[in-house]
Legacy VTK file of the C-alpha trace (Angstrom):
# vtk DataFile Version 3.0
C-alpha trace
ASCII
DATASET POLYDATA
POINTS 340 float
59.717 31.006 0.657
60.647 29.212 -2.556
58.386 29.839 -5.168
56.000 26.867 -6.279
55.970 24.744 -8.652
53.281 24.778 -11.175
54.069 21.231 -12.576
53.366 19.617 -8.876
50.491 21.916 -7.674
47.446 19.965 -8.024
44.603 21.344 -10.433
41.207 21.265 -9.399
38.772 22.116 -11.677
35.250 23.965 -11.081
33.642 22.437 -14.282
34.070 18.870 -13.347
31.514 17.794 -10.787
32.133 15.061 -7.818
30.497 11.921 -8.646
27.013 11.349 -7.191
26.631 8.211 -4.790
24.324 5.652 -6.323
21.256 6.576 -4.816
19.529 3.120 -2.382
17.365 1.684 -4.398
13.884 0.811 -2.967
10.404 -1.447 -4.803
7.390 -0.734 -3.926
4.714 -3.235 -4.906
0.942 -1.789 -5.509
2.343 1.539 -6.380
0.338 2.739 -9.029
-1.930 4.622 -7.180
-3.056 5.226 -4.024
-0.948 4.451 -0.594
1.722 2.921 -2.950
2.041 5.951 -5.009
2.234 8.060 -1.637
4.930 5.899 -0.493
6.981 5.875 -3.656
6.734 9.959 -3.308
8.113 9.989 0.072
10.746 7.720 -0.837
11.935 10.026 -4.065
11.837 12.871 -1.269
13.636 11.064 0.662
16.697 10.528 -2.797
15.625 6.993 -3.187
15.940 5.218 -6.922
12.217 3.940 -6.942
11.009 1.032 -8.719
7.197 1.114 -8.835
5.316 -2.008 -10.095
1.878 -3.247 -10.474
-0.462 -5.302 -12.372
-0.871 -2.546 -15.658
1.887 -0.641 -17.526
-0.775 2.390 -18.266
-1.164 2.989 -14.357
2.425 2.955 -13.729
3.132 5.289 -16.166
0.598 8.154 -15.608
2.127 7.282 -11.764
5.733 7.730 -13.130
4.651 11.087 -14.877
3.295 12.256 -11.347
5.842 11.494 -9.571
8.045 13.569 -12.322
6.250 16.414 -12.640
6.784 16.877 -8.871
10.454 16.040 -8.874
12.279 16.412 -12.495
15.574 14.525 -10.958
13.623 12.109 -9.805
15.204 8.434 -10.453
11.691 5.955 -11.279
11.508 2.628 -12.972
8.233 0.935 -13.566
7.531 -2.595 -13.856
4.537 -4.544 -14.504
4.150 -7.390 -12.528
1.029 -9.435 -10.762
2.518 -9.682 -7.302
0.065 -13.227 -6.794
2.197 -14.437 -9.581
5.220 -16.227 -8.094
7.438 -17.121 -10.768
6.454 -13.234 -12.431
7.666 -11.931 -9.276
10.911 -13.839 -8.698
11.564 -13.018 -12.045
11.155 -9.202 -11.482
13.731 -9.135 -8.330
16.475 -10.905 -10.240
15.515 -8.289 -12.654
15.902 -5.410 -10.370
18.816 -6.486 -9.078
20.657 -6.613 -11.849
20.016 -3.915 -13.875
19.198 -1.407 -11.412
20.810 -2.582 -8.401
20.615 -4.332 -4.810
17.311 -3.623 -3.076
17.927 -1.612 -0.022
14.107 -1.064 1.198
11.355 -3.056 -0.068
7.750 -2.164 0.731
4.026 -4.399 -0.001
1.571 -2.306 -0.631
-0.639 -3.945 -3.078
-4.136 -4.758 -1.938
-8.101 -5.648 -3.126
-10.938 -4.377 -0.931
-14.164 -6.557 -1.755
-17.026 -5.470 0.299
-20.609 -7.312 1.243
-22.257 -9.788 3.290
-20.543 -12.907 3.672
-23.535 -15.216 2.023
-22.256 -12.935 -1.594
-18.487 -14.211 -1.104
-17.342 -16.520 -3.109
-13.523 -18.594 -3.625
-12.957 -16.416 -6.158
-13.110 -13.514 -3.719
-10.780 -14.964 -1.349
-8.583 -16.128 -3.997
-8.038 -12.334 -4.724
-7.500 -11.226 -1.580
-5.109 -14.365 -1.209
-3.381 -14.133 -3.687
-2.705 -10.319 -3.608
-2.248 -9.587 0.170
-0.905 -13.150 1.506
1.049 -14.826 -1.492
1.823 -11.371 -2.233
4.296 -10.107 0.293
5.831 -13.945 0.745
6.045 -13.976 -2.646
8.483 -10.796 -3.226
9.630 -10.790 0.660
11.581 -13.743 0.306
13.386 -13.519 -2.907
14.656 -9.954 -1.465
15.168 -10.864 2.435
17.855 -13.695 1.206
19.795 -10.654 -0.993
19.073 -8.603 2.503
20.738 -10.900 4.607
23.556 -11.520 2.272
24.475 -8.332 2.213
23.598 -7.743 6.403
21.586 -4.561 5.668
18.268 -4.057 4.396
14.440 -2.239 5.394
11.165 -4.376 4.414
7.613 -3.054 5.168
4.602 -4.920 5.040
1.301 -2.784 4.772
-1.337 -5.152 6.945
-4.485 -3.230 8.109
-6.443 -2.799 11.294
-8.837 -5.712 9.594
-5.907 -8.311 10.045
-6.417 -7.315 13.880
-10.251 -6.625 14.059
-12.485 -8.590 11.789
-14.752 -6.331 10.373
-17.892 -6.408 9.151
-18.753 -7.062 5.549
-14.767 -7.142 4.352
-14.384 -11.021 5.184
-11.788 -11.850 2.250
-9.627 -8.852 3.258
-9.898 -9.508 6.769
-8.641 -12.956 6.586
-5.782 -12.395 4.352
-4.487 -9.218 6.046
-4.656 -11.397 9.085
-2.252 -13.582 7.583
-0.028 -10.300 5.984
0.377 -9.533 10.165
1.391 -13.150 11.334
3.840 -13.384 8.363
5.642 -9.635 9.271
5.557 -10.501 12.742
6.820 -13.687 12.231
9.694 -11.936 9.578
10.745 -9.525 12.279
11.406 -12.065 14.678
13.774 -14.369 12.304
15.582 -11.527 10.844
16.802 -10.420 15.217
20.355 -9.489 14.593
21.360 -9.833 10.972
21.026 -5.913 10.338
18.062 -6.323 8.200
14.357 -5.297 10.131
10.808 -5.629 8.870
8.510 -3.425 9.689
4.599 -4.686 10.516
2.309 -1.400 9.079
-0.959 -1.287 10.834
-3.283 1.149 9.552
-6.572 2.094 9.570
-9.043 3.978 7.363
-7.752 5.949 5.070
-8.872 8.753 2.336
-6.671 7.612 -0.709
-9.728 7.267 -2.419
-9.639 3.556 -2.686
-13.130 3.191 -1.976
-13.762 3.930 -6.159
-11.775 0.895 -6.948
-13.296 -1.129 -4.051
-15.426 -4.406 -5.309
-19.242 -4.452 -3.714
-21.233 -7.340 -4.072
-24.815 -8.629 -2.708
-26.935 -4.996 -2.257
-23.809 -3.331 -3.898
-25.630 0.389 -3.937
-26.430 -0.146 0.040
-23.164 -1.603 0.365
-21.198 1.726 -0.733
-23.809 3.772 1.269
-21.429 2.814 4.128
-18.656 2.415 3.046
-17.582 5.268 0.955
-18.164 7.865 3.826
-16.327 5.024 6.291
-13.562 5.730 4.065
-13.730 9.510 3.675
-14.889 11.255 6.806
-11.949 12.970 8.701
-11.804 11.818 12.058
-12.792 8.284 10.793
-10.127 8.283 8.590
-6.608 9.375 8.393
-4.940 11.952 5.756
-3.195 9.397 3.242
0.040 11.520 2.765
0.111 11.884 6.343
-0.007 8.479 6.485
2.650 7.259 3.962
5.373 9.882 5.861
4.936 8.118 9.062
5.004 4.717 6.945
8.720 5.548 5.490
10.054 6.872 8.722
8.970 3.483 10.233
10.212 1.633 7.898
13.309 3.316 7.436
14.145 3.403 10.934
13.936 -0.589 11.145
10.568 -0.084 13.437
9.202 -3.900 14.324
5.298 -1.980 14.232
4.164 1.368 12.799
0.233 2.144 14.195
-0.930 4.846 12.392
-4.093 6.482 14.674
-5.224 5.901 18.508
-8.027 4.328 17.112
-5.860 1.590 15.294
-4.273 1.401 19.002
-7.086 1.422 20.982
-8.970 -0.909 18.625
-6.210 -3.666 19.052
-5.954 -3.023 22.733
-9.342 -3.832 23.327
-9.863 -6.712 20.881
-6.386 -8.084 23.015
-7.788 -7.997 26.066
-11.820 -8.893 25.241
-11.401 -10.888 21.899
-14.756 -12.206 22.665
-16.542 -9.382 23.213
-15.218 -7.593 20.132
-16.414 -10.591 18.048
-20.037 -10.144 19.358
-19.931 -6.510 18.514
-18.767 -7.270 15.029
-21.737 -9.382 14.704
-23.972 -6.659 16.450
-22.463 -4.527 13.549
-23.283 -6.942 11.190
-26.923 -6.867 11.513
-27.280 -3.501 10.852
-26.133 -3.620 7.205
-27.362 -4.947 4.264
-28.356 -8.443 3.457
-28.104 -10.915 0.512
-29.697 -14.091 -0.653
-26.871 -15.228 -1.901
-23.384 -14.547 -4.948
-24.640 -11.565 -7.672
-22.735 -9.181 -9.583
-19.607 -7.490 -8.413
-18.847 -4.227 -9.070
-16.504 -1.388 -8.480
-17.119 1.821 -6.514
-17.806 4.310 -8.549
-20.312 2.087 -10.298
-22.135 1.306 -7.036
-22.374 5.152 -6.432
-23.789 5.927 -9.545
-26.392 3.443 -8.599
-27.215 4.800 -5.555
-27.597 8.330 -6.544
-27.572 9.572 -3.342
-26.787 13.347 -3.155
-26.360 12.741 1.042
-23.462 10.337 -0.041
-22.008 12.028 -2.416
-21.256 14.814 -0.297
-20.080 12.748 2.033
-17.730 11.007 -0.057
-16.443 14.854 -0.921
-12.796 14.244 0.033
-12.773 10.745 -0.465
-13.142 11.885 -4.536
-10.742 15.095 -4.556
-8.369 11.703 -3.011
-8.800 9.746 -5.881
-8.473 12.233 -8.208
-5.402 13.137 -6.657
-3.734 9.692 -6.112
-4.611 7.952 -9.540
-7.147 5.553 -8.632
-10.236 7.194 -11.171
-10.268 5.051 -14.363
-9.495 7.354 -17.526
-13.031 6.472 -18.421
-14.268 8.025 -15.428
-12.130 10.978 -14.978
-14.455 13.699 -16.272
-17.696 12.226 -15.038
-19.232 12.951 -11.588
-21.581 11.427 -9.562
LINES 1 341
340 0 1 2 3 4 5 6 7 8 9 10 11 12 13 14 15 16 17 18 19 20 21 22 23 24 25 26 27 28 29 30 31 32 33 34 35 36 37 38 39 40 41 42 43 44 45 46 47 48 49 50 51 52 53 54 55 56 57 58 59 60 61 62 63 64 65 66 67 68 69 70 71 72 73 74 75 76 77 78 79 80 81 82 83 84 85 86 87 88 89 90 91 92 93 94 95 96 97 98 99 100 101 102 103 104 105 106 107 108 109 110 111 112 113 114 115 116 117 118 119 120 121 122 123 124 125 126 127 128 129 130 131 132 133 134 135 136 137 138 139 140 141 142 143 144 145 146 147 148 149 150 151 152 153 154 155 156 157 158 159 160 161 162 163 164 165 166 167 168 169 170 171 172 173 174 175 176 177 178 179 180 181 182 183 184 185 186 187 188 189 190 191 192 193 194 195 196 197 198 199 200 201 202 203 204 205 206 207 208 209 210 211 212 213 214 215 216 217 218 219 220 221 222 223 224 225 226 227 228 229 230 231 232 233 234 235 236 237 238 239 240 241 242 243 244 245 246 247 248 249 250 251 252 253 254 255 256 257 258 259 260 261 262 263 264 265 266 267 268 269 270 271 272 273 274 275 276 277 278 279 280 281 282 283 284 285 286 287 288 289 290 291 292 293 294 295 296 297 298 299 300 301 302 303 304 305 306 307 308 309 310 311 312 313 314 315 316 317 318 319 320 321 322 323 324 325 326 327 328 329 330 331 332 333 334 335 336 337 338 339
């Protein structure tokens, strides 16, 4: 065998590492805290560049630093952006796509919970609600879907709620535009058939991410958390929130037209389906049963309605709820160290 030649043999060296692939890059709105910042986590697990925006830089940032501190080579960008503000918003996806690149998954997450009697609602509540979980996802979704369909690829997921199927009691604002957050995914899914790009309609239903200390109570606000806080912390009622946001990303990532995250949340929409009447009268049965008002007061969050309550009963019931929200960002800095 002739003997080789040194000046042809190729020379591969162990110091100089393959490239890395640009890793997809995926925005998720409303994910400062909460079921946002669970999603953003799974999608870092999941070697996705993350964009996380919201309405304040502060949140973002302490999110950013969780996020981190969990994964060191984690790739996060935050941007601050009022997702109800259309020209902000259109503004941020040019902004994304240019500097950090095209938008391969794009999920709405961002949401207000306002909770009382209806004769305590006012426009400004709706507005809100509106604004935030309507406007919202049309206003981002449709900016990014045209990129999507450009380029024939592309995963969008639009967190709706069990109150866009079932009008419940006492959360009128958020019922009505969640409502509208289903009709437009539905309606997304449908037009996008066949270009490669697939929204996915999220349907959940209670869930302990600790949301219920940034909710806004009006009308008996005290009575009104009485309720709600242990609706939205009991297990069995509700649903473990990182639990939640892994099924959420393998939905949404799998192109999945719905994602249902309990039997309740299916057996709920069944039977509203099939008896939409009789579901309405047992909403208003419901109804009844909790607290009055005369008429608009004050609004105010959460963990300022429990305070005011001072019920020891509640606050144990509200355990996990608070170990949530300590957990997922949503406890004001002012409130960190304080208990109820």
């Amino acid at each position: 065998m002739p003997p080789t030649d040194p000046s042809t043999t190729p020379v591969i060296s162990p110091v100089d590492p393959i490239p890395a692939a640009p890793r997809p890059v995926a925005l998720v709105m409303g994910a400062s805290r909460g079921l946002g910042l669970l999603i953003a986590r799974e999608l870092v697990e999941r070697e996705h560049r993350v964009v996380i925006c919201s309405r304040t830089l502060a949140d973002l940032q302490t999110a950013r630093n969780q996020l981190l501190a969990r994964r060191p080579d984690a790739q996060v960008d935050v941007r601050a952006c009022d997702v109800s503000d259309r020209a902000a918003v259109q503004e941020l996806v040019q902004e994304v796509e240019s500097g950090v690149g095209p938008i391969e998954v794009l999920i709405t997450v961002a949401g207000v919970i306002q909770v009382g009697p209806a004769e305590s609602m006012t426009f400004d509540h709706f507005d809100a609600s509106l604004g935030t979980m309507l406007h919202g996802p049309v206003n981002v979704t449709l900016p990014v879907v045209r990129r999507m369909r450009e380029r024939g690829h592309g995963r969008i997921g639009t967190i709706t709620s069990i109150g866009g199927e079932v009008t419940p009691p006492h959360l009128w604002p958020y019922a009505v535009a969640k409502s509208g957050a289903v009709a437009f995914s539905e309606g997304l899914s449908a037009e996008l058939s066949g270009t490669g790009v697939t929204a996915t309609t999220v349907v959940p239903g209670l869930m302990r991410t600790g949301s219920h200390e940034r909710a806004h109570f009006t009308g008996q606000a005290a009575k009104e958390f009485a309720w709600f806080g242990p609706a939205a912390s009991i297990p069995g009622l509700t649903m473990s929130a990182d639990r939640a946001a892994r099924k959420i990303v393998d939905a949404v990532l799998a192109g999945e037209t719905r994602c249902e995250l309990t039997p309740l949340t299916v057996v709920a929409t069944r039977f509203r389906g099939l008896l939409p009447g009789v579901t309405t009268k047992m909403m208003g049965l419901t109804t009844r049963l909790l607290p009055s008002a005369s008429g608009p007061g004050e609004t105010i969050e959460g963990r300022d309605a429990q305070r005011r309550l001072g019920s020891s009963v509640v606050n144990a019931l509200t355990t996990l709820g608070r170990r949530a929200a300590e957990r997922n960002n949503e406890r004001r800095p002012t409130t960190q160290a304080q208990e109820p």
